[in-house]
C-alpha positions as CSV (number, residue, x, y, z in Angstrom):
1,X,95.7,-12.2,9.9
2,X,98.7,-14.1,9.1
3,X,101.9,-12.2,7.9
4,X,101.4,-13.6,4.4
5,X,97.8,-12.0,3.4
6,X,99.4,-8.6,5.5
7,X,102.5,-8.7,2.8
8,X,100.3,-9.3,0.0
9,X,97.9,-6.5,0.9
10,X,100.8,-4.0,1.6
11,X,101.9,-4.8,-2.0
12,X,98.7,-4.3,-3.6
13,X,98.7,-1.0,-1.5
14,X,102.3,0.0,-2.4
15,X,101.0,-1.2,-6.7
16,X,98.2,1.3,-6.3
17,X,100.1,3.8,-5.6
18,X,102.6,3.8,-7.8
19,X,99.6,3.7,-10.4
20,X,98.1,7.1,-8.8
21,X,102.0,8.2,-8.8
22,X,101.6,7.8,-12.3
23,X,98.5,9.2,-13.3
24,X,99.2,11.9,-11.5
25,X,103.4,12.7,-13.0
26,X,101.6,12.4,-16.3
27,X,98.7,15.4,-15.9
28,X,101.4,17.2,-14.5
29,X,103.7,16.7,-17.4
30,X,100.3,17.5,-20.0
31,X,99.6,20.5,-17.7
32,X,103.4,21.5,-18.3
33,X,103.0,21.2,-21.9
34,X,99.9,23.6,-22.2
35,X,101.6,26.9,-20.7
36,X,99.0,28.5,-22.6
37,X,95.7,30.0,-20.7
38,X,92.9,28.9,-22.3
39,X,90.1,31.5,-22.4
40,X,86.8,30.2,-22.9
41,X,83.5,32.5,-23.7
42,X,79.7,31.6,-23.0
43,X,76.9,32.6,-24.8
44,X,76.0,35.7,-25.0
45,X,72.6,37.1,-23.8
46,X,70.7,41.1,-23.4
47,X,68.8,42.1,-21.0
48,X,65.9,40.9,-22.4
49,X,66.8,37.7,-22.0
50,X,67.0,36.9,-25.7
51,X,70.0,35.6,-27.4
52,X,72.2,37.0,-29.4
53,X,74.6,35.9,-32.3
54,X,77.8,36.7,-32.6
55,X,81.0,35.6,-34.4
56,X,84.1,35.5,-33.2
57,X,87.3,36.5,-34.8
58,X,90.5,35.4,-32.9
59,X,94.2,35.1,-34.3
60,X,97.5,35.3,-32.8
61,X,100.5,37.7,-34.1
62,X,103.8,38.2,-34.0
63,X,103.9,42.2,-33.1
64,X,107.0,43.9,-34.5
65,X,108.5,44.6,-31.0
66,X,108.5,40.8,-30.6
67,X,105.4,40.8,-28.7
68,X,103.1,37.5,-29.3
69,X,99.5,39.0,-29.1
70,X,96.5,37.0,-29.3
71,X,93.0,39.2,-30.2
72,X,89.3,38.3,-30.3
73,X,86.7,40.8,-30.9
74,X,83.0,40.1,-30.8
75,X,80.7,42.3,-31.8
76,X,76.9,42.7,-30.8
77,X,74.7,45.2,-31.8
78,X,76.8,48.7,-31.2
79,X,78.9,47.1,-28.5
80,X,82.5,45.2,-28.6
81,X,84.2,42.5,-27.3
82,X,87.6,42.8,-27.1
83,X,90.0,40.2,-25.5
84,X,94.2,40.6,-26.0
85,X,96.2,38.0,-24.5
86,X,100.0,38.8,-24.8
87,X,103.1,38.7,-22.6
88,X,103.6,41.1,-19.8
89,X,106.3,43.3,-21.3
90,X,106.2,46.9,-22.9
91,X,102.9,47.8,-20.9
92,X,100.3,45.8,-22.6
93,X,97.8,47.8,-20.9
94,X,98.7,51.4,-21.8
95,X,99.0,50.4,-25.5
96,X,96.2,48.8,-26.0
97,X,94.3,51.8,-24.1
98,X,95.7,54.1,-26.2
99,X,95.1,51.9,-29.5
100,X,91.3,51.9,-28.6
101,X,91.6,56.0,-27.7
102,X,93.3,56.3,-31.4
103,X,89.9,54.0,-32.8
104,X,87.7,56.7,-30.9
105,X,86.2,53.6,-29.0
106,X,84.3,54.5,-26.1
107,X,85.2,52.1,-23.2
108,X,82.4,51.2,-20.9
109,X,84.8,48.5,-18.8
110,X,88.3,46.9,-18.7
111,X,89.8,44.3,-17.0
112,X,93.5,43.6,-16.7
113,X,95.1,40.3,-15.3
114,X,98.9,39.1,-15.0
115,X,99.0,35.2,-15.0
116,X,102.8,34.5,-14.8
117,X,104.2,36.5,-17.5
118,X,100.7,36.6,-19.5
119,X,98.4,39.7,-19.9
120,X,94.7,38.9,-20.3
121,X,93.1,42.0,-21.3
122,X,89.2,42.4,-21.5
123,X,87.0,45.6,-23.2
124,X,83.7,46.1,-23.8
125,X,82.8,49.5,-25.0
126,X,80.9,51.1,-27.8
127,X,82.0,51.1,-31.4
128,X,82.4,54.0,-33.3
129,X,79.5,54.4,-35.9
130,X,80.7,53.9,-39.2
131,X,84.2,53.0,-39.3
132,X,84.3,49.6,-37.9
133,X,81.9,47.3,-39.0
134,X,83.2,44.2,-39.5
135,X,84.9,42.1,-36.4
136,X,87.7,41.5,-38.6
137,X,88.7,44.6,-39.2
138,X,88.3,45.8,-35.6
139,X,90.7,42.9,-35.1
140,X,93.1,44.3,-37.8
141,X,93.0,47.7,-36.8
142,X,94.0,46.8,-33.1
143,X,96.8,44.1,-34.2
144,X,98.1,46.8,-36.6
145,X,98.1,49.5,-34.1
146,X,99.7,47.6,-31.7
147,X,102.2,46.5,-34.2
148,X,103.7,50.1,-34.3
């Protein structure tokens, strides 16, 4: 090889890259700009194998205290969903334990995880017969008791 066609292969080389450079600085900036965890949910399925619908009911709150709080409740058959994203400040945990002690709702498992200075909280337990029916106002009830 002659020390032209080495030069121009070293700058095609060195043009690449700067492309990947590129493509790569600009996923990082887009990944900078969503902070946010996004929480994604499958379908959801008994143990017989059958599916069942559901809705879902999310919405995000300003709490009193300052607190951003994100809540989605799905509901199926006697059982609840409950998912609370929030910041990690004031013990995210204990409140929303004792919100769901105040709703009488029997907890059956929870999960707690601290993503930077986000709370992702997961419930499923049993609703209380009667007094919540609707998603929504499982959803209200916990945004309002967490408000206080």
């Amino acid at each position: 090889m002659d020390k032209a066609s080495l030069l121009s292969d070293a700058v095609a080389y060195i043009n690449e890259l700067k492309a990947k450079i590129k493509d790569l600085e600009s996923e990082k900036d887009n990944y900078q700009r969503k902070k946010k965890v996004k929480l994604e949910t499958g379908d959801t399925m008994d143990n017989q194998s059958t599916v069942t619908n559901s809705s879902t009911v999310v919405d995000q709150e300003k709490c009193s205290n300052g607190v951003v709080a994100e809540v989605d409740v799905k509901i199926i058959g006697d059982d609840a969903m409950v998912r609370v994203q929030s910041e990690n400040v004031n013990h995210p945990g204990a409140r929303l334990m004792g919100v769901l002690r105040d709703m009488e709702f029997q907890v059956h498992h929870a999960s707690m995880t601290c993503v930077n200075e986000l709370m992702l909280q997961d419930v499923v337990g049993k609703v209380p017969n009667g007094i919540f029916t609707s998603e929504e106002g499982i959803r209200s009830a916990i945004l309002m008791r967490l408000d206080h």
